[in-house]
C-alpha positions in Angstrom: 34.0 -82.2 1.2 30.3 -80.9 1.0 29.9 -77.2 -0.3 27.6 -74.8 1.6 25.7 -72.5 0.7 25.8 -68.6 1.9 22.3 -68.0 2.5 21.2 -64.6 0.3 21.3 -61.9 3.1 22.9 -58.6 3.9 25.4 -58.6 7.1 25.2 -56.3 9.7 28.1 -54.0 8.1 26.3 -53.9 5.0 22.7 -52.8 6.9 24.9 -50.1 8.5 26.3 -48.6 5.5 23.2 -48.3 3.3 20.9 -46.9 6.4 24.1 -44.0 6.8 23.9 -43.2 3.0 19.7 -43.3 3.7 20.2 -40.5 6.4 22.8 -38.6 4.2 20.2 -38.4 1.5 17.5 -37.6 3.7 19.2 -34.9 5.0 20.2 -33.5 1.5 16.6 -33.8 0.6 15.2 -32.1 3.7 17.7 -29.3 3.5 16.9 -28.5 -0.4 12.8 -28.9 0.6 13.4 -26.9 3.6 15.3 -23.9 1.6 12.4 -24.3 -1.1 9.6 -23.8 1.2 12.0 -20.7 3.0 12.1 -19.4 -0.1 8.5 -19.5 -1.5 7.3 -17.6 1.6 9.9 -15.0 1.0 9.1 -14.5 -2.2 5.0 -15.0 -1.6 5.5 -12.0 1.5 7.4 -9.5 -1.2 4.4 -10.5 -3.7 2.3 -9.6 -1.3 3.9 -6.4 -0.2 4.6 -5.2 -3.5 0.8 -6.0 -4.3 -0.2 -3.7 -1.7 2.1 -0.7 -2.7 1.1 -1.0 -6.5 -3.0 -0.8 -4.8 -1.7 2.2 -3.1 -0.2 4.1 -5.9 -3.3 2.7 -7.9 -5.7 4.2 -5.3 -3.7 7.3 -5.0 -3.9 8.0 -8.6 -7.1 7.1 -9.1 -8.5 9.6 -6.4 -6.2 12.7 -7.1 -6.6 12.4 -11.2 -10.6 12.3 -11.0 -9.8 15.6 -8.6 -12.8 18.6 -8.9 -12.6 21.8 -7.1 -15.1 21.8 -5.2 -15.2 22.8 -1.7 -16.6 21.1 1.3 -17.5 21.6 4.7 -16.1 19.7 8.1 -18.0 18.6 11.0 -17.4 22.1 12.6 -19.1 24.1 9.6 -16.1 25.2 7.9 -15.2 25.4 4.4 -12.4 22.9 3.8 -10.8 23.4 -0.4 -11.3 21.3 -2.9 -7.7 20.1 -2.0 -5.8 20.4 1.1 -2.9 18.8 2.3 0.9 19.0 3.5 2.4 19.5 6.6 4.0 16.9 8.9 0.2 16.2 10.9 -1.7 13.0 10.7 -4.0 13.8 7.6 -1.7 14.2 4.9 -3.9 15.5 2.0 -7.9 15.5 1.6 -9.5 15.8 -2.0 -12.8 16.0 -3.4 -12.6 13.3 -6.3 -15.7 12.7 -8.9 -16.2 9.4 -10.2 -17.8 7.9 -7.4 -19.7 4.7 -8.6 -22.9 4.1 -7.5 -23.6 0.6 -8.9 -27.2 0.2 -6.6 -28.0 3.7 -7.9 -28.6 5.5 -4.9 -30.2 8.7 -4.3 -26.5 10.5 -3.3 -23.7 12.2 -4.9 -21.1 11.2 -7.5 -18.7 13.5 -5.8 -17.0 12.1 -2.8 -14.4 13.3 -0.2 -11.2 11.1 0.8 -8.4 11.6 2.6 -4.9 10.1 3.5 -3.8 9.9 6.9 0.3 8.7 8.4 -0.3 7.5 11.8 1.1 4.6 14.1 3.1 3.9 10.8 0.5 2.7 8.8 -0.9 4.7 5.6 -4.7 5.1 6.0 -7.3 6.1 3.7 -10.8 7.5 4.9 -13.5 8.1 2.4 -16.9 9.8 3.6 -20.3 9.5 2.9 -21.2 13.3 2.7 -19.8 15.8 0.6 -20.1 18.5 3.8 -20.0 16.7 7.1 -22.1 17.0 10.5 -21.3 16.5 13.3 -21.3 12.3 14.0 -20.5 11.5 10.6 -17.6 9.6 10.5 -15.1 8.5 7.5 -14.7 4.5 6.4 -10.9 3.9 7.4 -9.2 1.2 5.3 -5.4 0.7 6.1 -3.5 0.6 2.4 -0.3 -0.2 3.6 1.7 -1.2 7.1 5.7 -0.5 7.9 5.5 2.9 6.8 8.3 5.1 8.1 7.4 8.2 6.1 5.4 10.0 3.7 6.2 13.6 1.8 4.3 15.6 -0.4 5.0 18.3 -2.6 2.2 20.4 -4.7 2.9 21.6 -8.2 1.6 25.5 -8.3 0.4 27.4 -11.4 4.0 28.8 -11.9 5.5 25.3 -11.6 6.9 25.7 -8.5 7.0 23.5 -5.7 5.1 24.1 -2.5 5.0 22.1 0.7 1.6 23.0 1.8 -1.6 23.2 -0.6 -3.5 25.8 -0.9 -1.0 27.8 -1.1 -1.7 31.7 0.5 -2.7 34.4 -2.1 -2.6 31.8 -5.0 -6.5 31.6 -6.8 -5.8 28.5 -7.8 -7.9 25.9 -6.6 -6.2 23.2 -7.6 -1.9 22.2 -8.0 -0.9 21.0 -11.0 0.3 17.8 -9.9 1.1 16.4 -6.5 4.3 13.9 -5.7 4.1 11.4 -3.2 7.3 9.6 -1.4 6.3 6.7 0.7 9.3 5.9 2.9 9.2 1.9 3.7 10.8 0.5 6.6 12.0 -2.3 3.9 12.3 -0.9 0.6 13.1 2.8 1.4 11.6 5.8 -0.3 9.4 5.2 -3.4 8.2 8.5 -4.9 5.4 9.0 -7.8 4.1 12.3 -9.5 0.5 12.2 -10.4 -1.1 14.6 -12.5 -4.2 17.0 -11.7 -5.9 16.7 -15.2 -7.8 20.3 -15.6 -5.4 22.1 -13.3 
């Protein structure tokens, strides 16, 4: 009786098999990708957002810290103080802040207004080009930060007490000791920082 030979092939059942236990893999592998690639641009967007805040703070503290009191006139001719702020209205605090660099050496100031400004849920800061304003001259506008819910601000006074509005009425002082600022985040809640009026 003659042997055969089985030629060297897979059957059909075999094919089957190892092209199910290909998909099951592949389908491991796209899942653990796929929740990777979720999760980098989860943690890239809270990067980012917590980037932006820290800027904010950094800003913030940067402009009230290098405060002067020095006094400044609006668009209308009136005498705005050297810090003003407060209130629940759309500009939340103005300041006359020194430090102003002037890298192409221009013929202006060092001195420079800026103020903060809640609206449409977005914290905003405008800086102008003139110490005391005419009429037409408008402020740069740079949003800081986006999904804003809130913001508060307290003033510390010369007694070390807290005040909601600054200046505060029959008080010579022209500047608080320190100011606090809570930024209420649609995502992260209320973050509050105290910065210090150096001079005050």
């Amino acid at each position: 009786m003659m042997n055969r030979r089985h030629g060297a092939g897979f059957t059909l059942l075999e094919l089957l098999v190892a092209l199910a236990i290909f998909a099951v893999l592949a389908a491991i592998a796209y899942s653990a990708l796929n929740q990777v690639t979720a999760t980098r641009h989860y943690l890239e967007a809270k990067t980012a957002r917590l980037n932006a805040l820290q800027l904010v703070f950094s800003v913030l503290e940067r402009d009230i810290e290098q405060g002067v009191a020095r006094e400044v006139r609006d668009e209308f001719g009136d005498t705005e103080p050297a810090v003003k702020g407060g209130g629940a209205g759309t500009q939340l605090l103005s300041v006359t802040r020194n430090g102003w660099r002037n890298p192409l050496d221009l013929p202006r100031s060092h001195l420079q207004r800026v103020a903060y400004v809640f609206a449409d849920n977005k914290f905003v800061r405008q800086s102008w080009p003139v110490l005391d304003r005419g009429p037409g001259v408008t402020p740069y506008t740079e949003v800081m930060l986006e999904d804003v819910k809130a913001v508060e601000l307290r003033f510390l006074d010369q007694d070390r007490a807290w005040q909601a509005f600054w200046p505060v009425p029959n008080q010579a002082a022209p500047m608080p000791r320190a100011v606090e600022i809570t930024i209420e985040l649609g995502d992260w809640g209320r973050v509050t920082r105290l910065f210090r009026v150096p001079g005050a």
